[in-house]
Structure formats: C-alpha cells, structure tokens
VONULO-761515 format. One record per atom (N, C-alpha, C, O): atom name; chain; residue number from 0; residue in one letter; x, y, z. Coordinates in steps of 0.2 Angstrom, whole numbers. Atoms other than C-alpha are relative to their C-alpha. Example, Ala and Ser with C-alpha at 12.3 -4.5 7.8 and 13.67 -1.06 7.14 Angstrom:
# VONULO-761515
<site atom="N" chain="A" n="0" res="a" u="4" v="-6" w="0"/>
<site atom="CA" chain="A" n="0" res="a" u="62" v="-22" w="39"/>
<site atom="C" chain="A" n="0" res="a" u="4" v="6" w="0"/>
<site atom="O" chain="A" n="0" res="a" u="9" v="5" w="3"/>
<site atom="N" chain="A" n="1" res="s" u="-4" v="-6" w="-1"/>
<site atom="CA" chain="A" n="1" res="s" u="68" v="-5" w="36"/>
<site atom="C" chain="A" n="1" res="s" u="-4" v="5" w="3"/>
<site atom="O" chain="A" n="1" res="s" u="-1" v="11" w="4"/>
This chain:
# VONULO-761515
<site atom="N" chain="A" n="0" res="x" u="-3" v="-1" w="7"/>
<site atom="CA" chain="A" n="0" res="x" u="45" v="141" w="96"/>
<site atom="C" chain="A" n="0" res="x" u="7" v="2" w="0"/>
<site atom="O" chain="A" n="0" res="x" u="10" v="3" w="-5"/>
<site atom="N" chain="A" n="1" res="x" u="-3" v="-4" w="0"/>
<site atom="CA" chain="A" n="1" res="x" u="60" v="147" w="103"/>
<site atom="C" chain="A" n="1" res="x" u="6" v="-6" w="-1"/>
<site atom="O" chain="A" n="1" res="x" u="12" v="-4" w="-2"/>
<site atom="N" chain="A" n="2" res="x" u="-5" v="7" w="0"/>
<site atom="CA" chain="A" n="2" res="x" u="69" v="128" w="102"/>
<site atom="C" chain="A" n="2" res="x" u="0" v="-1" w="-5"/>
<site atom="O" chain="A" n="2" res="x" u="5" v="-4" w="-7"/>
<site atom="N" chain="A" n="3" res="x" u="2" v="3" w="7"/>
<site atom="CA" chain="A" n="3" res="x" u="61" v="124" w="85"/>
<site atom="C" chain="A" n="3" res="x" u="8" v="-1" w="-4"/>
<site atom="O" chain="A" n="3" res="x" u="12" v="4" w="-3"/>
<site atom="N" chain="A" n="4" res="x" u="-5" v="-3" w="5"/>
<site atom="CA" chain="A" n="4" res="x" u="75" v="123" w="73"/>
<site atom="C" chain="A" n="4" res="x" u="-3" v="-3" w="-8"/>
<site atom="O" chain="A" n="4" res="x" u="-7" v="-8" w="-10"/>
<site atom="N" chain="A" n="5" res="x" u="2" v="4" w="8"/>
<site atom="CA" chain="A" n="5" res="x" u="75" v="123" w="55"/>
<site atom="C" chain="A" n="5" res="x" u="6" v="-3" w="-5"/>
<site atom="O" chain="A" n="5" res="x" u="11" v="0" w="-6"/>
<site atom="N" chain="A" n="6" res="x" u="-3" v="6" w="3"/>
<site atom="CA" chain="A" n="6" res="x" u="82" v="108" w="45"/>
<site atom="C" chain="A" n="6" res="x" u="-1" v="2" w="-8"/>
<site atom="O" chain="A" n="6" res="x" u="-5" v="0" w="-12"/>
<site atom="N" chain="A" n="7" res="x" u="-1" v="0" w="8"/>
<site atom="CA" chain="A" n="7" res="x" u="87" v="115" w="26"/>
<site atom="C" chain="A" n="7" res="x" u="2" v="-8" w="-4"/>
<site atom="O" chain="A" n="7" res="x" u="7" v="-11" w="-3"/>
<site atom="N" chain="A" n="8" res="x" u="-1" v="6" w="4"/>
<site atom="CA" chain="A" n="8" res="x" u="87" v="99" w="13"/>
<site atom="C" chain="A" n="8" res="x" u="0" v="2" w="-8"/>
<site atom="O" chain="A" n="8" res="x" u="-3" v="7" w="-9"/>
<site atom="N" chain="A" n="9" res="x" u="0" v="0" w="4"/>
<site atom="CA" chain="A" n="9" res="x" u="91" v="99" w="-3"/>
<site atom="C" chain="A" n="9" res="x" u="-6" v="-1" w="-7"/>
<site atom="O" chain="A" n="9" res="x" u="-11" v="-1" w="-4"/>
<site atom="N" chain="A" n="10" res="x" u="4" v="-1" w="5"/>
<site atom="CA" chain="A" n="10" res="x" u="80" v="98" w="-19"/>
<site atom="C" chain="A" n="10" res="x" u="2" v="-11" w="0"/>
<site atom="O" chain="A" n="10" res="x" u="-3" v="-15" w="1"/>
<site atom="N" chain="A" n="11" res="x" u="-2" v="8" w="0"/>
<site atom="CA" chain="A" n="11" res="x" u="87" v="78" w="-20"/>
<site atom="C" chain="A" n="11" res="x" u="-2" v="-4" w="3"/>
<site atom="O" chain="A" n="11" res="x" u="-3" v="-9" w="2"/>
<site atom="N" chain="A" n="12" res="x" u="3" v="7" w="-3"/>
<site atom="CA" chain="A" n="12" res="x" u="82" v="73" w="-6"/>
<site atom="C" chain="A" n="12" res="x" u="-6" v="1" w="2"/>
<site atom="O" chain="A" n="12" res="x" u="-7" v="-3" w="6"/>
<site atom="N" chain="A" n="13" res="x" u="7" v="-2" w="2"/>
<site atom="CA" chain="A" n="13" res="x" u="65" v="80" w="-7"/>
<site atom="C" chain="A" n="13" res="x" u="-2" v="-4" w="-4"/>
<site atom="O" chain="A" n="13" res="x" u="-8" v="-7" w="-2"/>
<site atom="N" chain="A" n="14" res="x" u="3" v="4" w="6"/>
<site atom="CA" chain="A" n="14" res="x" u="63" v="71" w="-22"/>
<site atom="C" chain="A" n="14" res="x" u="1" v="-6" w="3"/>
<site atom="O" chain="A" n="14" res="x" u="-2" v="-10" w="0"/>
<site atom="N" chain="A" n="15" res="x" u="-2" v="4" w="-1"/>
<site atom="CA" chain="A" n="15" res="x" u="72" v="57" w="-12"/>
<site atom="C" chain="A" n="15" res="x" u="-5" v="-3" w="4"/>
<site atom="O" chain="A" n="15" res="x" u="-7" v="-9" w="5"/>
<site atom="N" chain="A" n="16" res="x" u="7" v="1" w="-8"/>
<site atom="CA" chain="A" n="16" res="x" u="58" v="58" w="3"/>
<site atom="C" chain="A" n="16" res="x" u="-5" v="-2" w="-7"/>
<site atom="O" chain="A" n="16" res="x" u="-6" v="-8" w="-10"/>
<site atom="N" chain="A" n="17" res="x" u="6" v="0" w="5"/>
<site atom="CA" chain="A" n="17" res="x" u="45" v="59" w="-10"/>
<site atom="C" chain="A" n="17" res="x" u="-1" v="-7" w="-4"/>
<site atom="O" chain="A" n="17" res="x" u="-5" v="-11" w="-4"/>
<site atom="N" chain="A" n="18" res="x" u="-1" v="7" w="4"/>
<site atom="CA" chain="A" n="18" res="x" u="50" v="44" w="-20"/>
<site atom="C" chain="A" n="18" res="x" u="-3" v="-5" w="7"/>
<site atom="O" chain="A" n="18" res="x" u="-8" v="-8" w="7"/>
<site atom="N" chain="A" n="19" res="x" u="-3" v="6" w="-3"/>
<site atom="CA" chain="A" n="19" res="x" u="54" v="34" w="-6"/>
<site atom="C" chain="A" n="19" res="x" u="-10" v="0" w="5"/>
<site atom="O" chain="A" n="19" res="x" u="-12" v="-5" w="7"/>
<site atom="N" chain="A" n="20" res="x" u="6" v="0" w="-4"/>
<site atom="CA" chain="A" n="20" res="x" u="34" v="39" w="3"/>
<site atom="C" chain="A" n="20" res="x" u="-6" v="-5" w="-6"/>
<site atom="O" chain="A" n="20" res="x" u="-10" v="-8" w="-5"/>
<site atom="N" chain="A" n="21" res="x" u="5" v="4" w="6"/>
<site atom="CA" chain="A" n="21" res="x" u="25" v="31" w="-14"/>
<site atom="C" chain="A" n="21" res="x" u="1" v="-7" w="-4"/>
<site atom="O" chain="A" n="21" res="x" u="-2" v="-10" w="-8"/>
<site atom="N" chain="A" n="22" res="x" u="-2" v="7" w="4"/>
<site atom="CA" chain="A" n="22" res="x" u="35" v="16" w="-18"/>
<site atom="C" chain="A" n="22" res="x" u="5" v="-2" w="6"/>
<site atom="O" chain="A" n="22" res="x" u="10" v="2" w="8"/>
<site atom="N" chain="A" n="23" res="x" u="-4" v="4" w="-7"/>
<site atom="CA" chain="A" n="23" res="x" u="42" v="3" w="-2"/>
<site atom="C" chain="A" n="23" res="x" u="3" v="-7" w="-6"/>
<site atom="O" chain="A" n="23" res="x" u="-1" v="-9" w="-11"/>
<site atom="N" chain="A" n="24" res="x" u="-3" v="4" w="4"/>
<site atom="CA" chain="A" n="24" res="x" u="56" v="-11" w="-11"/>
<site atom="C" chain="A" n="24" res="x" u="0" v="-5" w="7"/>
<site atom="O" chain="A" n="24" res="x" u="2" v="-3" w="13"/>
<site atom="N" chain="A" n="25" res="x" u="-2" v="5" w="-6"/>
<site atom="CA" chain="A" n="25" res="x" u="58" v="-26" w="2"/>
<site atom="C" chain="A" n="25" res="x" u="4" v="-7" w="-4"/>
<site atom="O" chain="A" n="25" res="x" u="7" v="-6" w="-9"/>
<site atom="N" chain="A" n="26" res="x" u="-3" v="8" w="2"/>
<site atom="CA" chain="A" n="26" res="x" u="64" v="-45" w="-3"/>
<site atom="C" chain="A" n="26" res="x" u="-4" v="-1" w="-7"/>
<site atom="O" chain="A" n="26" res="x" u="-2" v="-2" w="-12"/>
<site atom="N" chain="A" n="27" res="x" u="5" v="6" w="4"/>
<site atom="CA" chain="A" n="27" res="x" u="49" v="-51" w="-11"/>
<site atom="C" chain="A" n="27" res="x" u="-4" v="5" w="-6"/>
<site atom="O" chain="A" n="27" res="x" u="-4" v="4" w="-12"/>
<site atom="N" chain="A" n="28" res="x" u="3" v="-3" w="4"/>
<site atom="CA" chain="A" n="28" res="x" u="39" v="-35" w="-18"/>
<site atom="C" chain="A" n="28" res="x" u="2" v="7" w="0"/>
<site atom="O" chain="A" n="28" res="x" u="5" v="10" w="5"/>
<site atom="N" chain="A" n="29" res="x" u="-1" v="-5" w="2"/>
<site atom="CA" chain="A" n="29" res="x" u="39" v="-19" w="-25"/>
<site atom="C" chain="A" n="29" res="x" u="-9" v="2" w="0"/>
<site atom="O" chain="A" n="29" res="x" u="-13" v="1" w="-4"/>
<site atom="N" chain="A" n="30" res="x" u="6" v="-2" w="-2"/>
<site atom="CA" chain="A" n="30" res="x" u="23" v="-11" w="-17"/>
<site atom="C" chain="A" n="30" res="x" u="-1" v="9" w="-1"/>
<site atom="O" chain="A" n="30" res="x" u="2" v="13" w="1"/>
<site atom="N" chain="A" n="31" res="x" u="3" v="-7" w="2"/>
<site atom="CA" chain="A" n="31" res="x" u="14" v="5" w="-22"/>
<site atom="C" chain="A" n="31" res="x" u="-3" v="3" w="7"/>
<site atom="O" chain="A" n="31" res="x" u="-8" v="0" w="8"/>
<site atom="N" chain="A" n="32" res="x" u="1" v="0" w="-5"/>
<site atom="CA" chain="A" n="32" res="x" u="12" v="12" w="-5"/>
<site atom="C" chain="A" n="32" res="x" u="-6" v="5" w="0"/>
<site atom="O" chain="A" n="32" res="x" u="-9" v="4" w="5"/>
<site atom="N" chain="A" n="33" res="x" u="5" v="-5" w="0"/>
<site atom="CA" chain="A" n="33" res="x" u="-2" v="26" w="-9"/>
<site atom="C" chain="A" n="33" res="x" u="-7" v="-3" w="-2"/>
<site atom="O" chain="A" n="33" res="x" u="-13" v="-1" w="-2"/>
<site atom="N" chain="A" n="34" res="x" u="8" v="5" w="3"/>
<site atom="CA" chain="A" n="34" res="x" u="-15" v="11" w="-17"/>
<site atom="C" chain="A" n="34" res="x" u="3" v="-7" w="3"/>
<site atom="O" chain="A" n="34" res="x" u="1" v="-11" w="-1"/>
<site atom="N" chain="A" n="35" res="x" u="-2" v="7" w="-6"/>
<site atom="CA" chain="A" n="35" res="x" u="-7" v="-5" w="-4"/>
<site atom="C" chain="A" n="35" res="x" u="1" v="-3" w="-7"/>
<site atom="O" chain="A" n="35" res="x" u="-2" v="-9" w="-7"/>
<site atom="N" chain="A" n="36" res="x" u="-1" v="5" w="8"/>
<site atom="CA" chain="A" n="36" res="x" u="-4" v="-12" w="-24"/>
<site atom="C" chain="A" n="36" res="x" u="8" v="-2" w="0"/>
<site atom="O" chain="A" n="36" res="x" u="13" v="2" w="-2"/>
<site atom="N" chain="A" n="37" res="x" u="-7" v="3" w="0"/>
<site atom="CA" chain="A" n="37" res="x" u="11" v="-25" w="-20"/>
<site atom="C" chain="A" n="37" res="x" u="1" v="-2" w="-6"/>
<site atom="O" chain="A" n="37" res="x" u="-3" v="-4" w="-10"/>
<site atom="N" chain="A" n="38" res="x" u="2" v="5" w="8"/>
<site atom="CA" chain="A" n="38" res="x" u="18" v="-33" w="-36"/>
<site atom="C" chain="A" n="38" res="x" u="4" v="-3" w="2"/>
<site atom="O" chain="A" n="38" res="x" u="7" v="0" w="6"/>
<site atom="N" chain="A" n="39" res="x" u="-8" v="5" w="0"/>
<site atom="CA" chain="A" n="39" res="x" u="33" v="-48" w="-35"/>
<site atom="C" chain="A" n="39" res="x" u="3" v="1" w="-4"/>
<site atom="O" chain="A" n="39" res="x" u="2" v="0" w="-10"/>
<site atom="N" chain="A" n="40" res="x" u="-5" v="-3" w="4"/>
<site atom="CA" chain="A" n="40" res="x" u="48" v="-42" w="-39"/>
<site atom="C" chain="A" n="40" res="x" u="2" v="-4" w="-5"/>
<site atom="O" chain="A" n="40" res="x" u="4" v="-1" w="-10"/>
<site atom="N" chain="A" n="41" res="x" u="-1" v="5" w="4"/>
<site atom="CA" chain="A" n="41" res="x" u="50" v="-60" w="-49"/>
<site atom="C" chain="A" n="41" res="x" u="-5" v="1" w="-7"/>
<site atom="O" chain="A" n="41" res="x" u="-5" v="-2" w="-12"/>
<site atom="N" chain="A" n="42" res="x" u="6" v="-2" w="5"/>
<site atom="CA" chain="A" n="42" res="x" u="36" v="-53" w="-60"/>
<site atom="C" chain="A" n="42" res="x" u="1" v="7" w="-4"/>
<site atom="O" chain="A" n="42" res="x" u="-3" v="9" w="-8"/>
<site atom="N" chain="A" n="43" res="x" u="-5" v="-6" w="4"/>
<site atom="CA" chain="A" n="43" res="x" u="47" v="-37" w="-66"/>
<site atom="C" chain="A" n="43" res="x" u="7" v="2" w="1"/>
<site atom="O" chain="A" n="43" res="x" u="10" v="7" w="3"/>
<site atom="N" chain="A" n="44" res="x" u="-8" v="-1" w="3"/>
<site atom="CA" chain="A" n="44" res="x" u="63" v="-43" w="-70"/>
<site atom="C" chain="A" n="44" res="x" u="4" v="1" w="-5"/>
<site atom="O" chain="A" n="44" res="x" u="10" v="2" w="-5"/>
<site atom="N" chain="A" n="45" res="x" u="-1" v="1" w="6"/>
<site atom="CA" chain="A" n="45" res="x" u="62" v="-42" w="-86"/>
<site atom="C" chain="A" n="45" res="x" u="0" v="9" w="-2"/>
<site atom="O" chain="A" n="45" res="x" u="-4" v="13" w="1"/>
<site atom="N" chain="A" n="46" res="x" u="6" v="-6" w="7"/>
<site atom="CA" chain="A" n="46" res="x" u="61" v="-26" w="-100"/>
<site atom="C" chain="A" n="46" res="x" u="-7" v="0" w="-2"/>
<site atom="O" chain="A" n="46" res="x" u="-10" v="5" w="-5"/>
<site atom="N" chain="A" n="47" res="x" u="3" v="5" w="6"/>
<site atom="CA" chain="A" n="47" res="x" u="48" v="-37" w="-106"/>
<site atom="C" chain="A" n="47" res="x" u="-7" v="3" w="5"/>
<site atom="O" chain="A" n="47" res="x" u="-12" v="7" w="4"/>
<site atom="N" chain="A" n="48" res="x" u="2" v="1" w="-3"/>
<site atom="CA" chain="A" n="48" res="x" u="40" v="-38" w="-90"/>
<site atom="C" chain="A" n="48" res="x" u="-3" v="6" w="4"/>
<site atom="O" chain="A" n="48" res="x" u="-9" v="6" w="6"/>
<site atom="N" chain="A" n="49" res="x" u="1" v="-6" w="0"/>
<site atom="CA" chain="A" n="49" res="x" u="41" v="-21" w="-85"/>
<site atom="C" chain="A" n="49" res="x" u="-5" v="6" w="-3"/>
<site atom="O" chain="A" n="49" res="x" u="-7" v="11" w="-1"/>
<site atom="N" chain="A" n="50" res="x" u="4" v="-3" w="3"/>
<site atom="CA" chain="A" n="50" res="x" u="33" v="-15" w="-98"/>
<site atom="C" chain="A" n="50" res="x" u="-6" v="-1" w="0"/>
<site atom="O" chain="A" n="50" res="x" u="-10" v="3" w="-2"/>
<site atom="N" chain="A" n="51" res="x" u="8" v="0" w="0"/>
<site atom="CA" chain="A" n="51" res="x" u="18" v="-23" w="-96"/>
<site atom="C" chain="A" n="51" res="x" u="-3" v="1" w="5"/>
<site atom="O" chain="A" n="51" res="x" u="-9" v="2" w="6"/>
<site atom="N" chain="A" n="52" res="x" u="5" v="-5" w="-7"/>
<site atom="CA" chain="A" n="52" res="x" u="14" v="-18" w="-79"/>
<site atom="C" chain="A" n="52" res="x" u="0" v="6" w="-1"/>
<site atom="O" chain="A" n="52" res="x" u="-5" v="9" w="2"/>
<site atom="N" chain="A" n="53" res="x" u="3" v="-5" w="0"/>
<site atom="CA" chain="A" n="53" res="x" u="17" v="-2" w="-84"/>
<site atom="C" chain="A" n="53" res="x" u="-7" v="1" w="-4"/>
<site atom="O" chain="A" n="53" res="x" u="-11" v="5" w="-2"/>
<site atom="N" chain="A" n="54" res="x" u="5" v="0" w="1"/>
<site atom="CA" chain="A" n="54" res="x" u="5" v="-5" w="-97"/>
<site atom="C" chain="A" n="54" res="x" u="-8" v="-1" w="4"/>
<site atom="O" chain="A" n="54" res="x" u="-14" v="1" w="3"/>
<site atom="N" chain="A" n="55" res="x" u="5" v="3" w="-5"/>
<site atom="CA" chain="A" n="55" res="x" u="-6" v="-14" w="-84"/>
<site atom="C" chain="A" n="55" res="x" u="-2" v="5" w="5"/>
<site atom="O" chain="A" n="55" res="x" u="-8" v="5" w="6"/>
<site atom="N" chain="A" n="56" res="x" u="0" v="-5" w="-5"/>
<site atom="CA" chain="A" n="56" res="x" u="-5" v="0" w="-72"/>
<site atom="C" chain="A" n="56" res="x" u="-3" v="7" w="-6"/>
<site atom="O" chain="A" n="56" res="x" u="-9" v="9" w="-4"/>
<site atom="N" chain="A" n="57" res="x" u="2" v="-7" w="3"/>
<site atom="CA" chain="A" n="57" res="x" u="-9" v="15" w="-84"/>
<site atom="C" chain="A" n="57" res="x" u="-7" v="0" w="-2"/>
<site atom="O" chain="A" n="57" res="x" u="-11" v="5" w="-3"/>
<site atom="N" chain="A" n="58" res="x" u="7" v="2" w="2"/>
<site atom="CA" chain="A" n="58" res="x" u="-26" v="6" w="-90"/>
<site atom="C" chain="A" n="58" res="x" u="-3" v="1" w="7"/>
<site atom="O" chain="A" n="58" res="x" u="-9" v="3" w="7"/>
<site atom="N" chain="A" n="59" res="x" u="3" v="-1" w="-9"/>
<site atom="CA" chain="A" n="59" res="x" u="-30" v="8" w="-67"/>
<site atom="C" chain="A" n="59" res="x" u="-4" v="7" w="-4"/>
<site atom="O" chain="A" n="59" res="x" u="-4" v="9" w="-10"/>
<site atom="N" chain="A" n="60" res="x" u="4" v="-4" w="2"/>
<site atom="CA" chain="A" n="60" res="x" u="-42" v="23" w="-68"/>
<site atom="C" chain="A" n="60" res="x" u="1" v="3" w="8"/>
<site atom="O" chain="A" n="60" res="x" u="-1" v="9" w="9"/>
<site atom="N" chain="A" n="61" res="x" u="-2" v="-3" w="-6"/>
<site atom="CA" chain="A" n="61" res="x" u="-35" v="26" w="-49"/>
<site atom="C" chain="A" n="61" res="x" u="6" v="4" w="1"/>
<site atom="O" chain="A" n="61" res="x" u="7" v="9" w="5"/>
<site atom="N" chain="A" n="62" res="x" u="-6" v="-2" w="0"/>
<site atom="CA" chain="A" n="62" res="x" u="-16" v="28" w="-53"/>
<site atom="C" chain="A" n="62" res="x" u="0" v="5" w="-2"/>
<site atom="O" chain="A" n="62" res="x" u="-4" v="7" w="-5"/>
<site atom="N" chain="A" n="63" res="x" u="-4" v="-4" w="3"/>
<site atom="CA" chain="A" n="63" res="x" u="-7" v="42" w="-57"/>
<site atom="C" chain="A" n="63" res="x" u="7" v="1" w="-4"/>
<site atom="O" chain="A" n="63" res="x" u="13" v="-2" w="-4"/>
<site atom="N" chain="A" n="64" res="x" u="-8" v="-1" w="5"/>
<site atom="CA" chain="A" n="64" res="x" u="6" v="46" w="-69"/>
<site atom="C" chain="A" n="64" res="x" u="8" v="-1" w="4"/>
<site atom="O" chain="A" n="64" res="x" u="12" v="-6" w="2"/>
<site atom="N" chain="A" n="65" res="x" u="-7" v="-3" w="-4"/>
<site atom="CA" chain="A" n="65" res="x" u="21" v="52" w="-58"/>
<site atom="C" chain="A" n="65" res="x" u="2" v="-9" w="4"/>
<site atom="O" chain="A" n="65" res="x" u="7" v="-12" w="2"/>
<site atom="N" chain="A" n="66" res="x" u="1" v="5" w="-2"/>
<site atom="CA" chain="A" n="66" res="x" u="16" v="36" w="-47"/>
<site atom="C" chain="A" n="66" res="x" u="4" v="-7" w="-5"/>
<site atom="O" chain="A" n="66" res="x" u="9" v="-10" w="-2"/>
<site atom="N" chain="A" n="67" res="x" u="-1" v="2" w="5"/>
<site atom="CA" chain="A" n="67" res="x" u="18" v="26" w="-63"/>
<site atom="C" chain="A" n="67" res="x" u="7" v="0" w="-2"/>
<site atom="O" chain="A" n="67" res="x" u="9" v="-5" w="-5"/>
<site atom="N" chain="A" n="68" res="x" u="-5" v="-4" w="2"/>
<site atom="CA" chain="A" n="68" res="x" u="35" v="36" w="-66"/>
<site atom="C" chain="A" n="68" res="x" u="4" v="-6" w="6"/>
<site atom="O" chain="A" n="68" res="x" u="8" v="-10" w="5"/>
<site atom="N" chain="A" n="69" res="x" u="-5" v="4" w="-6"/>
<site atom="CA" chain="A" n="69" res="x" u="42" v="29" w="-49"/>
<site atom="C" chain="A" n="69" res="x" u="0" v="-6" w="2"/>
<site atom="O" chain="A" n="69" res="x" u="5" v="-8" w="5"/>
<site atom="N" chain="A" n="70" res="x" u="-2" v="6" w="1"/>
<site atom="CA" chain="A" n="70" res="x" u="37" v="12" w="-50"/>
<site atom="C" chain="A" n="70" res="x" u="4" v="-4" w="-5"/>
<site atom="O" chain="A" n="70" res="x" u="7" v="-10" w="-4"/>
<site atom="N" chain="A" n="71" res="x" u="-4" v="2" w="5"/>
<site atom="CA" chain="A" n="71" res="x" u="45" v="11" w="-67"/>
<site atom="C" chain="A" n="71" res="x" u="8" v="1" w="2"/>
<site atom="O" chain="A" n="71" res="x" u="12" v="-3" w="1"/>
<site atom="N" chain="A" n="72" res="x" u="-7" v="-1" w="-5"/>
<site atom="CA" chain="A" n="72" res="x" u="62" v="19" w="-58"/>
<site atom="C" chain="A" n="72" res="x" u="2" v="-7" w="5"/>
<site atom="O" chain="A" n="72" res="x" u="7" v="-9" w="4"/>
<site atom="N" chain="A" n="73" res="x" u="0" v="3" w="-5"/>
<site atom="CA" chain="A" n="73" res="x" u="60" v="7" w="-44"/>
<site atom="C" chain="A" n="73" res="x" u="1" v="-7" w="-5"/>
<site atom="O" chain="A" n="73" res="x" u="5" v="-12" w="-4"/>
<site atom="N" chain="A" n="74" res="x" u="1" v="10" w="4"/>
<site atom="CA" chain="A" n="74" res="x" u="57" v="-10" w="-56"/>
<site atom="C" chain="A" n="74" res="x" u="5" v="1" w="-5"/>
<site atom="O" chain="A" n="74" res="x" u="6" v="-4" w="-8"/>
<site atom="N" chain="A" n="75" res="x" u="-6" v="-1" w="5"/>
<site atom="CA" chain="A" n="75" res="x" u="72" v="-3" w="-67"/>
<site atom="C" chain="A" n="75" res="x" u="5" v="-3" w="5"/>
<site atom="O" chain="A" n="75" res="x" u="9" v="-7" w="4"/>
<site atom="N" chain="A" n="76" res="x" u="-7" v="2" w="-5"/>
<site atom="CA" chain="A" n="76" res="x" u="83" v="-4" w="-52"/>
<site atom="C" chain="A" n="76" res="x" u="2" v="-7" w="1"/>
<site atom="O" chain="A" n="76" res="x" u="6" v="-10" w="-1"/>
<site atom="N" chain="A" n="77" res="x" u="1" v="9" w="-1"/>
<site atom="CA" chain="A" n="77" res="x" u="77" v="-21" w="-47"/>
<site atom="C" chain="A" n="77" res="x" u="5" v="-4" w="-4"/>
<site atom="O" chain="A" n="77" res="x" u="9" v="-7" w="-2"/>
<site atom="N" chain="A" n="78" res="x" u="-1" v="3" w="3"/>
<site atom="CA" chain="A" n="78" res="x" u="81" v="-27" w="-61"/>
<site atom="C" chain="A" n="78" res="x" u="7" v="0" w="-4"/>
<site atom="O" chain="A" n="78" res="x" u="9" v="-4" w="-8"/>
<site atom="N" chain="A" n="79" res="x" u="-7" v="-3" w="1"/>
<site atom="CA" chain="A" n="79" res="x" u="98" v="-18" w="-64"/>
<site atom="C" chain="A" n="79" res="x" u="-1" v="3" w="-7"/>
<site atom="O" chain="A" n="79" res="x" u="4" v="4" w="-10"/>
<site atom="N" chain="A" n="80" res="x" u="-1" v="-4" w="9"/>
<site atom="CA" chain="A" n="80" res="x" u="91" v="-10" w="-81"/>
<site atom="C" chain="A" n="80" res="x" u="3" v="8" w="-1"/>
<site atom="O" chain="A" n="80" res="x" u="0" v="13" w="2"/>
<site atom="N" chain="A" n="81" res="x" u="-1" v="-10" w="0"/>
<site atom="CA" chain="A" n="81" res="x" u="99" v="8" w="-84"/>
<site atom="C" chain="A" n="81" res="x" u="-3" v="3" w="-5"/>
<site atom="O" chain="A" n="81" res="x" u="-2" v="1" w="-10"/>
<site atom="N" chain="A" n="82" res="x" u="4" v="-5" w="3"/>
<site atom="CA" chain="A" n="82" res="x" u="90" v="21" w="-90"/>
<site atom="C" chain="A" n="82" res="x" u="4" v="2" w="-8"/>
<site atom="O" chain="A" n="82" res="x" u="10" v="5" w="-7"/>
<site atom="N" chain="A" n="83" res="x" u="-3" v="-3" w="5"/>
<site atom="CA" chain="A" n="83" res="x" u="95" v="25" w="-108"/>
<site atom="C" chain="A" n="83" res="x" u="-4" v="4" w="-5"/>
<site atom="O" chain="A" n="83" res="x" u="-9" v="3" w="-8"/>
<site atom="N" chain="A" n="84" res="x" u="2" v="-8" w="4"/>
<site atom="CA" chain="A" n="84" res="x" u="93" v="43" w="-117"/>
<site atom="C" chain="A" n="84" res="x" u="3" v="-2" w="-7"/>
<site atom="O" chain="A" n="84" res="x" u="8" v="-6" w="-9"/>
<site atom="N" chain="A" n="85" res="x" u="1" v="2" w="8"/>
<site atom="CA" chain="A" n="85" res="x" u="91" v="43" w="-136"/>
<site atom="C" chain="A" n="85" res="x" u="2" v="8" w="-2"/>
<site atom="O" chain="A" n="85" res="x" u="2" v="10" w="-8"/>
C-alpha cells in the first residue's frame, strides 16, 4: 500500500467516465453499451428522428432514464443539434 497513489479527478470527468462507460460512438453506430442496443447513426440525424428513438427507447421495460439522457446527448452531438434552454 505503500506505492498505491491516489489519482484526484474532477466532478467532470466523472461524469465524463460515466458517460463515456454507457454509450460507445464509432463510424457507423451509436451503441448503448450496458444493453449491446446499437442504433445507425444514419437513423438519428434528424430532430425528427431523434425523437422517436427516444420515444422507442422509453416504451423498453429494460432502460433506464439517465441511459436515455445520454443517448439523447450523444445523438445530439451526432447530429450537431445544440441543446436549447427555454
């Protein structure tokens, strides 16, 4: 224990681990890494699109919310949509 050290991280990148452990982006898909549920990125490029996988995913009975949260982050990116507050 005497070599151990301890590695302090921020709250950011916690949530950045965290993120990056439940949703993998590659070429082709946008895979939910905690249920192997790949989707093709060409299949949520849209708003339009986006929204009904989230719809599609929320009906699952396996998903989780948070999960949900982070693929909807990830298929924004994709698709260059930015997050707009009301």
């Amino acid at each position: 224990m005497e070599n151990q050290k301890i590695k302090f991280i921020s709250i950011k990148e916690l949530m950045e681990q965290e993120f990056k452990s439940k949703i993998h982006v590659d070429d082709k898909f946008i895979t939910i890494i905690k249920y192997d549920y790949p989707i093709e990125k060409k299949r949520c490029n849209t708003p339009a699109k986006i929204l009904s996988w989230i719809l599609h995913l929320s009906e699952k009975n396996w998903i989780d919310n948070d999960t949900i949260h982070d693929f909807t982050k990830a298929a924004m990116s994709h698709a260059n949509i930015e997050r707009v507050f009301f």
